[in-house]
C-alpha positions as CSV (number, residue, x, y, z in Angstrom):
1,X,0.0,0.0,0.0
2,X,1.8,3.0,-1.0
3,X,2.3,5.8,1.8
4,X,0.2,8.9,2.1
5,X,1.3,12.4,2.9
6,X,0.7,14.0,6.3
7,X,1.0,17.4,5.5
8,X,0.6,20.3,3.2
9,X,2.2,23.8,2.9
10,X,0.5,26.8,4.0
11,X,-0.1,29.5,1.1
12,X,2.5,31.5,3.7
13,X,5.0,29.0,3.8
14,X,5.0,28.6,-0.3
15,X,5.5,32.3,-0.5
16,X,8.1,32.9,1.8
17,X,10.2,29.6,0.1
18,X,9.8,31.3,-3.0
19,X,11.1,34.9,-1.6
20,X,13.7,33.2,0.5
21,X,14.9,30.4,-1.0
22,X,14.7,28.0,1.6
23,X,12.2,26.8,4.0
24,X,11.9,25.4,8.0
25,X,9.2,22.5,9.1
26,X,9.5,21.2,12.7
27,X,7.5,18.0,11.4
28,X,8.2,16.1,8.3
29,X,8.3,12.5,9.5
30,X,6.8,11.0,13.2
31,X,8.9,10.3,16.2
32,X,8.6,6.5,15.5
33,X,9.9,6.5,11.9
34,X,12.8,8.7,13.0
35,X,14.0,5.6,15.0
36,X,13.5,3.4,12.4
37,X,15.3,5.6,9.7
38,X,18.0,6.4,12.3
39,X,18.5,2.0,12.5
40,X,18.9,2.1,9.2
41,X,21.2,4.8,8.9
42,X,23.0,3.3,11.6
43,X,23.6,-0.3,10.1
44,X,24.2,1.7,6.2
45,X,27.6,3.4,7.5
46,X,28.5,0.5,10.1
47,X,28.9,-1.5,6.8
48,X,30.3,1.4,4.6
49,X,27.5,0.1,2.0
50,X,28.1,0.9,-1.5
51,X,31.6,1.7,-1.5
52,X,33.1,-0.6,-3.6
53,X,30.3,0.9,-6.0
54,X,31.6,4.4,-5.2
55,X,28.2,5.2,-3.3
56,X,30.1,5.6,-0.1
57,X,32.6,7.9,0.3
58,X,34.3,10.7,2.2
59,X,33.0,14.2,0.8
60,X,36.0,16.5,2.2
61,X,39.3,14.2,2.0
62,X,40.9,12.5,-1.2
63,X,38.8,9.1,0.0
64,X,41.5,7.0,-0.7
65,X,42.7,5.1,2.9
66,X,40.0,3.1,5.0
67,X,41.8,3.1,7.9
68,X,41.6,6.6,8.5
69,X,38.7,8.4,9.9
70,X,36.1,9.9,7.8
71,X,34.9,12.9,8.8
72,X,32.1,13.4,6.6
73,X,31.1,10.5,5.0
74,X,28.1,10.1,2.5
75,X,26.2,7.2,1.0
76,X,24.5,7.8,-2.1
77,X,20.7,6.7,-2.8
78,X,20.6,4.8,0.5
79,X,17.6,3.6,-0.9
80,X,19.7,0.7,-2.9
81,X,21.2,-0.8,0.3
82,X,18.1,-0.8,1.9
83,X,14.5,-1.0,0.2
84,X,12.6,-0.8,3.3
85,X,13.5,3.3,2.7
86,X,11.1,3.6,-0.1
87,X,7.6,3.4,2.1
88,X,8.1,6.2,4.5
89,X,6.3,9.2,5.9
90,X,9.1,11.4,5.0
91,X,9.2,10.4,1.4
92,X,5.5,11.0,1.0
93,X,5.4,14.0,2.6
94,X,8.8,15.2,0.5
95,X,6.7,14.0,-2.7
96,X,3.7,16.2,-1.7
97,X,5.8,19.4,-0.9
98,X,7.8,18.9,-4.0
99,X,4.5,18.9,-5.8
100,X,3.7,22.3,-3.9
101,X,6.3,23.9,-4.8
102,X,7.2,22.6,-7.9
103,X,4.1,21.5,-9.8
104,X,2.5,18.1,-10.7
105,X,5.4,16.6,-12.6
106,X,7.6,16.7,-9.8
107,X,9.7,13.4,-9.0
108,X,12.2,11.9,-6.7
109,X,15.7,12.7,-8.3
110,X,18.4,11.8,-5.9
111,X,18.9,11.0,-1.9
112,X,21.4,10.9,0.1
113,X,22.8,10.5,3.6
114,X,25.5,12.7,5.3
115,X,27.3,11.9,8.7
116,X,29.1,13.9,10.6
117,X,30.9,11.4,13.4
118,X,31.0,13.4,17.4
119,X,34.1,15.3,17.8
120,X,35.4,15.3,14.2
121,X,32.5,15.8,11.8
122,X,33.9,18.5,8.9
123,X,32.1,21.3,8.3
124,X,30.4,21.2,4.3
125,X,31.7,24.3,2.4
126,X,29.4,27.0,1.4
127,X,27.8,25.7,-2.2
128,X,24.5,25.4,-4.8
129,X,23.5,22.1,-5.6
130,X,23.4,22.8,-8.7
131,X,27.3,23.3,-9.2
132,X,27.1,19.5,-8.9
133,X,25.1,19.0,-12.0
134,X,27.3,17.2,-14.6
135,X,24.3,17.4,-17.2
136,X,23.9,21.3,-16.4
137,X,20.6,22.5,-17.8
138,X,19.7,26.2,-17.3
139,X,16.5,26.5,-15.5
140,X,16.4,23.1,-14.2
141,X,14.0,22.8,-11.0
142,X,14.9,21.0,-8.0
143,X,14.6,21.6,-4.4
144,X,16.2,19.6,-1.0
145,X,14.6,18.1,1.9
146,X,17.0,17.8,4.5
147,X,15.8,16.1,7.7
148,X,18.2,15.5,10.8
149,X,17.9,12.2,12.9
150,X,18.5,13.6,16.2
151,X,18.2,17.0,17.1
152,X,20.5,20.2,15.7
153,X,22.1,23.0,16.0
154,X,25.0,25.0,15.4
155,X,27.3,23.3,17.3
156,X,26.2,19.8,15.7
157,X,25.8,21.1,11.8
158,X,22.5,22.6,11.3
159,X,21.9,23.9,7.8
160,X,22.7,27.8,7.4
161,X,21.3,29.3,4.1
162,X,21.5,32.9,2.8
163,X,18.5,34.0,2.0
164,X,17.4,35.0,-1.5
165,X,20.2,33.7,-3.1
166,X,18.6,31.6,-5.5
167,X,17.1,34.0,-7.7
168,X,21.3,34.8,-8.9
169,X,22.6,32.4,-11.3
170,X,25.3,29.3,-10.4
171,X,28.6,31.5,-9.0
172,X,31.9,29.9,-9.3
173,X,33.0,26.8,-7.5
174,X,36.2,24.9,-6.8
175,X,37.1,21.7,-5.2
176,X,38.4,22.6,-1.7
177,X,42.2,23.9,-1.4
178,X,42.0,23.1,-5.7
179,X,42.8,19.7,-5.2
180,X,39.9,17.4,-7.8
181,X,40.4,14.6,-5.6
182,X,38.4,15.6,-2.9
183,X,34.3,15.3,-3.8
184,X,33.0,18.5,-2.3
185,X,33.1,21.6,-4.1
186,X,33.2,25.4,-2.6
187,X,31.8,28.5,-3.8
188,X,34.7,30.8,-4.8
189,X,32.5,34.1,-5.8
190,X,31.9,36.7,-3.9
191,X,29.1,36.5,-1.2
192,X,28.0,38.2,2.2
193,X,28.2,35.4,4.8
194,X,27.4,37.6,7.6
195,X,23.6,37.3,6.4
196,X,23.3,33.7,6.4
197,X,20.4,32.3,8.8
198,X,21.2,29.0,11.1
199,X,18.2,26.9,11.0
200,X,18.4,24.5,14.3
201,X,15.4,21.7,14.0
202,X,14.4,19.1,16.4
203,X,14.7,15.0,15.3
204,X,12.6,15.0,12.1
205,X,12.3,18.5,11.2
206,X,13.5,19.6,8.3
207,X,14.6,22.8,5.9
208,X,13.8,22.6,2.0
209,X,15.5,24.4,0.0
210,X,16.1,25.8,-4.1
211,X,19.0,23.7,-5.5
212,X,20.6,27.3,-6.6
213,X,19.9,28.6,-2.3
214,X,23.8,29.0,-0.9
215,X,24.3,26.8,2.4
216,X,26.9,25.3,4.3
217,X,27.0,23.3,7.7
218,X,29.7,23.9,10.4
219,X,31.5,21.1,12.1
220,X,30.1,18.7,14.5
221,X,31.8,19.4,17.8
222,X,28.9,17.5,19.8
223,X,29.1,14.6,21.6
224,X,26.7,13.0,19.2
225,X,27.0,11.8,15.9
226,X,24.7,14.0,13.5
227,X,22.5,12.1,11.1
228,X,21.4,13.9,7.9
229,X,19.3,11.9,5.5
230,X,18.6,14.1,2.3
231,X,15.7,14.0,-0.6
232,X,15.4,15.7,-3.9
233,X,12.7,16.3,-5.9
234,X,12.6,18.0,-9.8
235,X,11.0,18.5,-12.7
236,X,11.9,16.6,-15.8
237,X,14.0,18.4,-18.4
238,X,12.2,19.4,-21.7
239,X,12.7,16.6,-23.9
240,X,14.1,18.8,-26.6
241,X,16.5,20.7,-24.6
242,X,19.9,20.4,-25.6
243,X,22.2,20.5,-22.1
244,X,24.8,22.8,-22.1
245,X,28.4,21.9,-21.1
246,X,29.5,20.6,-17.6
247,X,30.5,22.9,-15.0
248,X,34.6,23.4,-15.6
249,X,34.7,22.8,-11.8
250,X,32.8,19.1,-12.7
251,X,35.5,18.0,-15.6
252,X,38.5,18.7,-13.3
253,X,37.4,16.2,-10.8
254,X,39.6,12.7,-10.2
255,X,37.9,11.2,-7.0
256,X,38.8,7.8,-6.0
257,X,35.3,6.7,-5.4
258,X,34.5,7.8,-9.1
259,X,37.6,5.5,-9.8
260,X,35.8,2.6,-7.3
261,X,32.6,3.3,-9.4
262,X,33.9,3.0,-12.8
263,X,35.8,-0.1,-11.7
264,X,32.4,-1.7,-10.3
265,X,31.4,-0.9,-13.7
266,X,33.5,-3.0,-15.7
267,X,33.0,-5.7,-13.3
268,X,29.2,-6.5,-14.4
269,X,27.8,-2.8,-12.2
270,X,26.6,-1.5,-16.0
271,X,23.7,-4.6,-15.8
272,X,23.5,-3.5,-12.4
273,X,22.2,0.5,-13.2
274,X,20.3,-0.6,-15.8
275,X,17.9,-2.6,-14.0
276,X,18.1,0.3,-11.0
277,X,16.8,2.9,-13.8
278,X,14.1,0.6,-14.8
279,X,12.8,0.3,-11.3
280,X,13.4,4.0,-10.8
281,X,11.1,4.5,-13.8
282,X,8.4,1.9,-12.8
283,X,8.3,3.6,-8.8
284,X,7.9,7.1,-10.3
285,X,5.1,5.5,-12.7
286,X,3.3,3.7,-9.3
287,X,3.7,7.3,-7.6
288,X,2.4,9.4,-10.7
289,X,-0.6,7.0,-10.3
């Protein structure tokens, strides 16, 4: 039985996403599926899952030693390591906001989880989503649900945003310190920092944001480990629009887990995405319903 949505956005809360660029909920997903997502989460990075497949990796070093600590690793669509993900309270919710906000086409385009260990959790440079785009398409729609599994705050990595920054276009970005080994990437324009608004949120709140909104998070320096588990919703690209070429800042990249991924790839992981896409395709279909 597919999941249904919880909640709606006021006509108040849709305008002041679109003036601001990014938006706070308290609620997105109940107490009791915050402990279940948060076991989950739990066993995903215990087990490093999807590394060899380049899904796992840490975002702010070169990635390349397992013995040493990662302080900020990420798995990407966590979904694939485990598909008892897919019927949640969260995701429904995410789906009906994204619809909101977006309009009636929109879809699940990408998830991800982000950890930020007690003590030695990195902080995530200032950046736009959309930097990351390898297929960069001008006026492509997507927005972020980002929903911590404990409670947060500055001094665990809440989400800081500057507000009204999406309405510029994608600035300059750079791998940190220059060096295309390391994953995350760094806005290098000019910006006013000073003007950027924390957003603390209890154990299944979240913040949504425009995938051109600037943001950041500071380092953990709790106690705790800090549990991010991220959606992303967009609309489909025209299918007659021809994409424009990658980000410079994309191309220069040489990450080992792309090198993992490509490996995978050779060793039978092509058969492997195919049959992911098709699923993918046949999910969206069952939602669209």
């Amino acid at each position: 039985m597919k999941t249904k949505p919880t909640l709606a956005l006021s006509d108040e809360q849709t305008q002041r996403f679109k003036e601001q660029g990014y938006l706070q909920l308290e609620n997105i997903s109940p107490p009791e599926e915050v402990e279940f997502l948060k076991s989950v989460y739990d066993r995903l990075f215990a087990e490093k899952a999807g590394r060899r497949q380049g899904a796992y990796f840490d975002a702010v070093s070169i990635d390349e030693d397992d013995n040493k600590p990662h302080t900020s690793p990420q798995i990407l669509d966590p979904v694939l390591f485990a598909p008892e993900l897919k019927e949640t309270v969260f995701r429904a919710n995410g789906l009906a906001i994204a619809k909101q906000l977006l309009g009636s086409k929109a879809y699940g385009s990408f998830e991800h989880a982000i950890l930020k260990p007690p003590g030695i959790g990195a902080p995530t440079p200032w950046h736009q989503d959309e930097a990351f785009r390898l297929d960069y398409a001008p006026g492509y729609d997507e927005i972020s649900i980002w929903m911590p599994l404990q409670p947060v705050d500055t001094t665990s990595g809440c989400m800081e945003f500057l507000p009204g920054s999406h309405r510029q276009p994608v600035l300059r970005h750079a791998s940190p310190g220059n060096d295309p080994r390391i994953h995350a990437l760094a806005c290098v324009d000019d910006f006013d920092q000073t003007k950027a608004v924390a957003c603390p949120l209890p154990a299944g709140g979240c913040t949504i944001h425009h995938t051109r909104t600037l943001h950041h998070t500071g380092p953990n320096i709790s106690p705790n480990p800090r549990r991010a588990y991220i959606l992303a919703f967009a609309l489909p690209v025209k299918p007659d629009y021809k994409f424009a070429r990658p980000f410079p800042w994309n191309l220069e990249k040489q990450t080992a887990s792309e090198q993992r991924k490509r490996d995978w790839r050779k060793r039978g992981g092509f058969a492997v995405e195919f049959v992911r896409k098709i699923q993918k395709k046949v999910t969206k279909l069952t939602h669209d319903a």
